[in-house]
C-alpha positions in Angstrom: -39.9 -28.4 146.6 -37.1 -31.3 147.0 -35.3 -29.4 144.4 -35.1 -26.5 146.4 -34.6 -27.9 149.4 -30.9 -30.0 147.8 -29.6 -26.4 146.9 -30.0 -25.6 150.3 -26.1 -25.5 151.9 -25.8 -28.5 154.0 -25.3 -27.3 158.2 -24.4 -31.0 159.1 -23.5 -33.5 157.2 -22.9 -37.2 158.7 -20.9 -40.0 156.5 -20.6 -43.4 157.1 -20.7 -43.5 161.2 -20.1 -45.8 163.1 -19.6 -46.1 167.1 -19.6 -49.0 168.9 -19.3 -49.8 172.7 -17.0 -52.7 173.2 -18.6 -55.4 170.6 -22.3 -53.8 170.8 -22.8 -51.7 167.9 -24.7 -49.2 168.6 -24.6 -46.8 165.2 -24.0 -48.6 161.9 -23.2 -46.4 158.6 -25.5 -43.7 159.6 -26.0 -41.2 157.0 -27.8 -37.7 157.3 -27.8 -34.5 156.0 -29.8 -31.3 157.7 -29.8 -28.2 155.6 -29.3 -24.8 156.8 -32.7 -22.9 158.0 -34.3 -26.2 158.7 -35.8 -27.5 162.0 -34.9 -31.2 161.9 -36.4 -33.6 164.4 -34.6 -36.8 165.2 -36.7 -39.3 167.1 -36.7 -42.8 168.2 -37.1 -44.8 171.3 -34.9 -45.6 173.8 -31.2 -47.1 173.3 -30.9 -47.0 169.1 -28.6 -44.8 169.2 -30.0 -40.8 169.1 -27.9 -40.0 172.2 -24.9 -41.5 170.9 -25.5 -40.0 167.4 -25.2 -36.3 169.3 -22.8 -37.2 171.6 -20.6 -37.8 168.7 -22.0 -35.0 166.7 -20.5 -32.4 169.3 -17.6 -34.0 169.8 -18.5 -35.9 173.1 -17.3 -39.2 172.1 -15.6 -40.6 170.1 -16.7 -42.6 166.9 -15.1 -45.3 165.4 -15.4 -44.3 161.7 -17.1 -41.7 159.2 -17.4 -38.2 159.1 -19.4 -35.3 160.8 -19.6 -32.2 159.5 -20.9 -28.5 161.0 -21.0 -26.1 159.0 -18.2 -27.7 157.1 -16.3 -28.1 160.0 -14.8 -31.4 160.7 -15.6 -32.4 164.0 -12.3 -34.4 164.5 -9.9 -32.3 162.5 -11.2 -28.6 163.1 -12.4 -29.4 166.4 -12.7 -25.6 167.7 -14.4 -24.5 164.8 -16.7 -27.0 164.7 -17.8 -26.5 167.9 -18.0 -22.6 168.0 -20.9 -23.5 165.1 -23.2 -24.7 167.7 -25.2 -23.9 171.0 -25.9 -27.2 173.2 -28.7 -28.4 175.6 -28.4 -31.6 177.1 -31.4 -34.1 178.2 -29.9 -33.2 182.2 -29.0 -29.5 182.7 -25.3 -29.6 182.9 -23.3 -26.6 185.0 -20.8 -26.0 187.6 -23.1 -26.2 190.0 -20.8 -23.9 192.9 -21.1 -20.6 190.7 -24.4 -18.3 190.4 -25.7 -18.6 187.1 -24.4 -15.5 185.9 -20.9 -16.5 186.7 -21.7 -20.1 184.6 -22.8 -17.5 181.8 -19.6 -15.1 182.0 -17.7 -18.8 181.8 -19.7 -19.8 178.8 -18.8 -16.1 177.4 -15.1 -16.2 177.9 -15.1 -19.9 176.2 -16.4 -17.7 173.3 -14.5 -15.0 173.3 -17.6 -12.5 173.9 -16.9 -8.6 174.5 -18.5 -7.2 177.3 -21.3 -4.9 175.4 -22.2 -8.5 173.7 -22.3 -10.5 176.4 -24.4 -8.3 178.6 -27.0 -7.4 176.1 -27.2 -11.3 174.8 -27.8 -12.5 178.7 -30.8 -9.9 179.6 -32.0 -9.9 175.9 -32.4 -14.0 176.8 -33.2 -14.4 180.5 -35.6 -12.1 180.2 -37.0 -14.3 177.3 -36.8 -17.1 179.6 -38.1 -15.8 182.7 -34.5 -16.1 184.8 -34.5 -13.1 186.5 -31.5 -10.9 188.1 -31.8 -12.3 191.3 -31.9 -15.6 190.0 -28.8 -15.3 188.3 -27.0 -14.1 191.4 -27.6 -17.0 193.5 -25.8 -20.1 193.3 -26.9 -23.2 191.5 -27.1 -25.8 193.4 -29.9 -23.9 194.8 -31.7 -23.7 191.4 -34.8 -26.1 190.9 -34.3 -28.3 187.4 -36.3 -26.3 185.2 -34.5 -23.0 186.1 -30.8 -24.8 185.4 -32.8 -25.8 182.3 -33.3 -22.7 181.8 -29.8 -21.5 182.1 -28.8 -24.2 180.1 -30.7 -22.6 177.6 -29.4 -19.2 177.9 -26.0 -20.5 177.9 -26.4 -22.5 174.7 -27.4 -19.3 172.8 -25.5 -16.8 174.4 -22.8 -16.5 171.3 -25.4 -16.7 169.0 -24.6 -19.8 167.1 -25.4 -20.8 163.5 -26.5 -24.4 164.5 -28.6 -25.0 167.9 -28.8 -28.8 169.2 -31.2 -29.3 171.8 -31.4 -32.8 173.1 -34.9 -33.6 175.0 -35.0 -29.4 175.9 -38.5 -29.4 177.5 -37.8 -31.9 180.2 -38.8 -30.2 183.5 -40.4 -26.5 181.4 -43.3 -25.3 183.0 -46.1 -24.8 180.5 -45.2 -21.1 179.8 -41.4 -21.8 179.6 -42.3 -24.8 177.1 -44.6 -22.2 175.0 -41.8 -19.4 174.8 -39.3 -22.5 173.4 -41.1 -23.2 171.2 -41.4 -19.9 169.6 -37.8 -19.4 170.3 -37.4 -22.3 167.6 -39.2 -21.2 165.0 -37.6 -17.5 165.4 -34.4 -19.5 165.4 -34.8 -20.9 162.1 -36.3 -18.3 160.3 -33.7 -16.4 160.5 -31.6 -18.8 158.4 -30.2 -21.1 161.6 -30.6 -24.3 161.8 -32.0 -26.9 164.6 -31.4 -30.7 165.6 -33.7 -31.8 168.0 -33.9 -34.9 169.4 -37.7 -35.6 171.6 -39.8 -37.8 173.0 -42.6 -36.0 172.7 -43.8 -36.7 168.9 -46.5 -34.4 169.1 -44.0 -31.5 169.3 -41.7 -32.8 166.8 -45.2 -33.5 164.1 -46.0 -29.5 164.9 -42.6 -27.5 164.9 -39.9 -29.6 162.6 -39.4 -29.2 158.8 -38.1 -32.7 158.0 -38.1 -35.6 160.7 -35.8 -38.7 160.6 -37.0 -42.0 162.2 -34.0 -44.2 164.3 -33.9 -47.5 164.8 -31.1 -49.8 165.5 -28.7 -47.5 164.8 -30.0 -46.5 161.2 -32.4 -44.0 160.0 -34.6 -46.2 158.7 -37.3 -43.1 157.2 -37.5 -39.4 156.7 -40.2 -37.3 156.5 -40.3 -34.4 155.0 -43.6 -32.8 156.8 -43.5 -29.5 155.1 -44.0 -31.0 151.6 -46.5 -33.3 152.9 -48.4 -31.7 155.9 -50.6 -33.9 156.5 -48.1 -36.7 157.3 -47.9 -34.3 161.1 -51.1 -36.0 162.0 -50.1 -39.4 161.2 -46.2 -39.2 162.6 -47.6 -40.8 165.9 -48.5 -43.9 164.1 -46.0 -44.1 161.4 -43.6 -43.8 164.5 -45.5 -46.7 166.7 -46.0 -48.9 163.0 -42.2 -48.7 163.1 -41.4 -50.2 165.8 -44.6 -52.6 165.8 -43.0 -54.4 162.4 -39.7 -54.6 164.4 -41.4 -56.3 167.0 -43.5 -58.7 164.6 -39.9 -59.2 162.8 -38.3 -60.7 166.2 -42.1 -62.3 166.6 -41.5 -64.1 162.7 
């Protein structure tokens, strides 16, 4: 199974990176490599670096040194193609919050390049999936609730129909039903050859929907699991995630 999973072709490969905030460090040498068709969980607690580590992996920051790559793409150096590789959905719905929603998705469209035929079929194909209505999509944002910018957030992060989809904390303010239809959206995603980074608190999802899993701590990934080779280990990920941290703690303790 490992053997088969290394002639995979790699969808994002990160060398050597670094990023550091004045003279706090936040990611040292961090190394990873997620394969295409996988669902790939990245989890950790708060402030070791996993919203620094995306930040720089779509281009949001800066990094001091090493090398990201998206589907080969250089993240520095081929900037535009790197980024037309991936949809994006940040931990806070992000939008221009003065348009309707269906003006935020022509604006994601024309970033894109979209035709017309494309565009229209991709929007009701996915708010329809979603639950955001027509006349949701006329009115103006600022008058959406947060789950339905999450929604739209959604929508707008698959509307060109990337290769790589990065979702950053994505069920933060999903209703039950919304949250259900994700997470079928996922595993649709991938099956289809894509590939997902997903970064969540909630280990529970992570344990039931990701392929491989890395642990984060201070800036490293200290383990990965592979929990399709080893099923069982989706059970366990809660502790093995908690036992982490606990021999952190007893380390500082020593």
């Amino acid at each position: 199974m490992e053997e088969e999973i290394k002639q995979q072709a790699i969808a994002i490969k990160i060398s050597n990176l670094n990023k550091s905030y004045g003279k706090k460090q936040v990611l040292h040498d961090l190394n990873l490599e997620v394969y295409e068709g996988e669902l790939f969980g990245y989890v950790g607690k708060n402030g070791v670096g996993k919203s620094t580590t995306i930040d720089c992996l779509i281009g949001a920051k800066k990094f001091d040194s090493g090398q990201i790559l998206i589907n080969g793409f250089d993240i520095k150096k081929e900037s535009y193609k790197a980024k037309k590789q991936f949809g994006y959905v940040a931990s806070e719905p992000t939008t221009y919050e003065m348009m309707t929603g269906y003006e935020y998705l022509q604006f994601i469209g024309s970033v894109y390049d979209m035709n017309d035929e494309t565009f229209k079929n991709n929007v009701t194909y996915l708010s329809n999936k979603l639950d955001l209505p027509d006349s949701d999509l006329k009115m103006v944002i600022s008058s959406y609730s947060h789950g339905m910018k999450q929604k739209l957030c959604l929508i707008a992060s698959l509307l060109s129909n990337p290769k790589v989809w990065i979702l950053d904390e994505p069920t933060v303010g999903l209703d039950i039903m919304v949250f259900e239809t994700l997470k079928e959206m996922m595993q649709e995603f991938v099956k289809h050859g894509k590939t997902i980074f997903i970064t969540s608190h909630n280990i529970d999802l992570v344990a039931k929907i990701c392929d491989r899993v890395a642990l984060v701590n201070k800036g490293k990934i200290q383990k990965i699991i592979d929990l399709k080779q080893d099923p069982d280990k989706r059970y366990q990920l809660n502790k093995i995630f908690l036992d982490m941290y606990k021999e952190d703690k007893d380390d500082c303790l020593a």
